[in-house]
N, C-alpha and C positions, 0 to 999 in steps of 0.2 A: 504494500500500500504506500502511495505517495501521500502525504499531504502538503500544504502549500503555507506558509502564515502570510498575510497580504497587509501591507500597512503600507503607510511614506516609503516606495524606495524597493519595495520587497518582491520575491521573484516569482516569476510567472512561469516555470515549467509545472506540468502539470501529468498525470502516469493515467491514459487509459483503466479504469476498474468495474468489476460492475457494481452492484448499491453494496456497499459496506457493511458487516456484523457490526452488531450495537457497540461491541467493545473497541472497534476499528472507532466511533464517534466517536466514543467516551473518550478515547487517547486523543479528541485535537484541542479538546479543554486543557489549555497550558498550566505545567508542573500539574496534572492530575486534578481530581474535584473540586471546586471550590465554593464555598458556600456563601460567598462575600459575594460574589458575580454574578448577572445571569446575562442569559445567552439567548436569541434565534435561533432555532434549527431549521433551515430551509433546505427543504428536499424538492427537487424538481426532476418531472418527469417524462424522459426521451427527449433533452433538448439536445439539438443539433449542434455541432461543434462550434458554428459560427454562435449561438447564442452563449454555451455556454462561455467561452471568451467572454462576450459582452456582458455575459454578468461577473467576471470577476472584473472588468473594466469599472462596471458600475460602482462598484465599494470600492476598488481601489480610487475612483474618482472620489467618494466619498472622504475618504479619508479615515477609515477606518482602522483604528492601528489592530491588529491581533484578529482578523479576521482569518479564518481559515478554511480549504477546501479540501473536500476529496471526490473526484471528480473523475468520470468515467464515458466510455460510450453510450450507456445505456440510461444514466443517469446524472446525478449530480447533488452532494449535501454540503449546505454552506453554516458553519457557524459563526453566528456574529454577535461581539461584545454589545449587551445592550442597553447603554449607557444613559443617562438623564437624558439626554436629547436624544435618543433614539429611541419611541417607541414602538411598540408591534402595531399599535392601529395605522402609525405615521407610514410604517416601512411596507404595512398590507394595501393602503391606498399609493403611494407613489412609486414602490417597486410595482405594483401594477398596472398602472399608469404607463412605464418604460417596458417595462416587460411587454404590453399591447399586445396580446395575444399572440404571441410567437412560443410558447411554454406554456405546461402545467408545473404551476407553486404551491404546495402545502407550506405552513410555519407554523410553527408552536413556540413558547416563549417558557425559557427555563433558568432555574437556577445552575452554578456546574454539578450540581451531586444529580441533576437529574435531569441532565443532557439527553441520556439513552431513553428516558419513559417520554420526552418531549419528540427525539425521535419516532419513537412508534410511533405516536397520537399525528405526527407530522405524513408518514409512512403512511397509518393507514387512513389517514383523509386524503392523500393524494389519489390510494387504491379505489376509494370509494368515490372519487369525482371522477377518474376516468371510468369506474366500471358506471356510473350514472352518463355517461358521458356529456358533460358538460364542460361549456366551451373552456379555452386555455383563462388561465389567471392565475392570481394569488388569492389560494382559500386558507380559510382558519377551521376551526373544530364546531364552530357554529352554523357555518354554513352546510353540513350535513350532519346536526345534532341528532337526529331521529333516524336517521340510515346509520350515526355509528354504536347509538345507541342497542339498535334490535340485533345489529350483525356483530354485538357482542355474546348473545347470548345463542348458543348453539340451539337449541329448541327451535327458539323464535327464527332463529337464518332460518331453519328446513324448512317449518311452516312456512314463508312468506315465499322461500322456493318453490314448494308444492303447489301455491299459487300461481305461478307464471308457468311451473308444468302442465298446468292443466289448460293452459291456453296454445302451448308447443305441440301438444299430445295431437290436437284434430287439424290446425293448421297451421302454417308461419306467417300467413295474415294477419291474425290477432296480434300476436307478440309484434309485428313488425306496424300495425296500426297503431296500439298502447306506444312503442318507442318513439314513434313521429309524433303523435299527441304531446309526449314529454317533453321531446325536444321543440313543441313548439308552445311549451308552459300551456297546455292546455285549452289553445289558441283552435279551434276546432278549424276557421278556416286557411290558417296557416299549416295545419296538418294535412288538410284536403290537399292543399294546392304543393305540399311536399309531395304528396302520395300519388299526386295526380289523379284524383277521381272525386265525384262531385260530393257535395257537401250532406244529400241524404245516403247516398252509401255509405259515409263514414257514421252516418249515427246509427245505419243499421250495424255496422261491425260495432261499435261502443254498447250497443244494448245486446249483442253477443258476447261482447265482453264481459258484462255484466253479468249475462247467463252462464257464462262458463266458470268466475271467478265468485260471485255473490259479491263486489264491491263496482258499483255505479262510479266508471271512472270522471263523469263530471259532479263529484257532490265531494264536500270539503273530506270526509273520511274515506272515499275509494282513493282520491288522489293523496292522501296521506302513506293509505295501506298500497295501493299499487307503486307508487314513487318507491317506497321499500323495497317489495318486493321486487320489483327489474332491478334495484341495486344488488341486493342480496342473490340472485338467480346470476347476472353478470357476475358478479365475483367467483359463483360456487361453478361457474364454466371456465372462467382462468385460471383456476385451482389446479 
């Protein structure tokens, strides 16, 4: 494993890897845990090499001293000192702001004794925006509170799985009607005109949908329970 410290001045090679074991994180917290400090953990995911350069350009513009990378083909985790003026709301609106949807950004904000558990939480909100697939950015742990919440508890994943099975099971219509619905926030005629087909076909497949799952994907709890489940079913297929 490479890592990188980026500050005033500091160097920019960087070693192909792909996403890091938690203990590879923990070790870029300088001289070991610290409980005086806390950190950004920014995991980003399948950015291109040109981007990821440009994001260690970014903080090295910033001027961040002691900022660190480990940094890969496939991925990319940045820890960053996070100082009185640097906070996580600041760094989630203006690194996404530059970042402009060219990458997926998860962050979590930690102290250094627990670098690695802000990892995961970073880890798997990023797992669970692209298995939602939602567009690139910089997400926090709020923005899929209720998809990390159920696809913690193994029960609840199968159940909300077994939901989206039973719409796979008779056609790939349904699952691929629900998907374009979501991607279009529920926008029925933004979904029609992805799917290409007129606006009462889709409300017959929606009330198919309904029939085959028992949650009404336009009423505030189907789009709750369905959002779920396609997270949950996407993850348990890139398993």
């Amino acid at each position: 494993m490479t890592t990188v410290d980026h500050g005033p001045g500091g160097p920019s090679a960087r070693t192909p890897i792909g996403r890091p074991a938690e203990e590879e994180v923990a070790a870029l917290v300088p001289g070991g845990p610290d409980t005086s400090a806390a950190y950004l953990v920014l995991v980003l995911g399948d950015p291109t090499a040109a981007v990821v350069d440009q994001v260690a350009e970014y903080f090295d513009g910033y001027g961040v001293a002691g900022t660190r990378y480990v940094i890969g083909e496939r991925g990319a985790v940045v820890l960053v000192p996070d100082g009185e003026d640097l906070r996580t709301t600041w760094l989630v609106e203006e690194f996404g702001e530059w970042l402009d949807g060219r990458a997926w950004c998860a962050m979590a904000s930690r102290p250094g004794t627990e670098v690695p558990a802000g990892y995961r939480e970073a880890a798997d909100v990023l797992d669970l925006v692209l298995a939602a697939g939602r567009s690139p950015g910089v997400y926090v742990l709020d923005d899929v509170l209720v998809e990390y919440a159920v696809t913690q508890n193994d029960a609840v994943a199968n159940s909300l799985v077994a939901i989206i099975a039973s719409l796979t099971s008779s056609s790939s219509v349904w699952y691929e009607t629900l998907a374009a619905l979501i991607r279009a926030d529920y926008n029925r005629s933004r979904a029609a005109a992805e799917l290409r087909i007129h606006r009462s076909t889709l409300d017959y497949r929606l009330r198919r949908i309904e029939e085959l799952t028992g949650y009404d994907p336009m009423s505030s709890r189907g789009v709750r329970v369905l959002g779920a489940a396609m997270t949950a079913y996407a993850l348990s297929e890139a398993a």
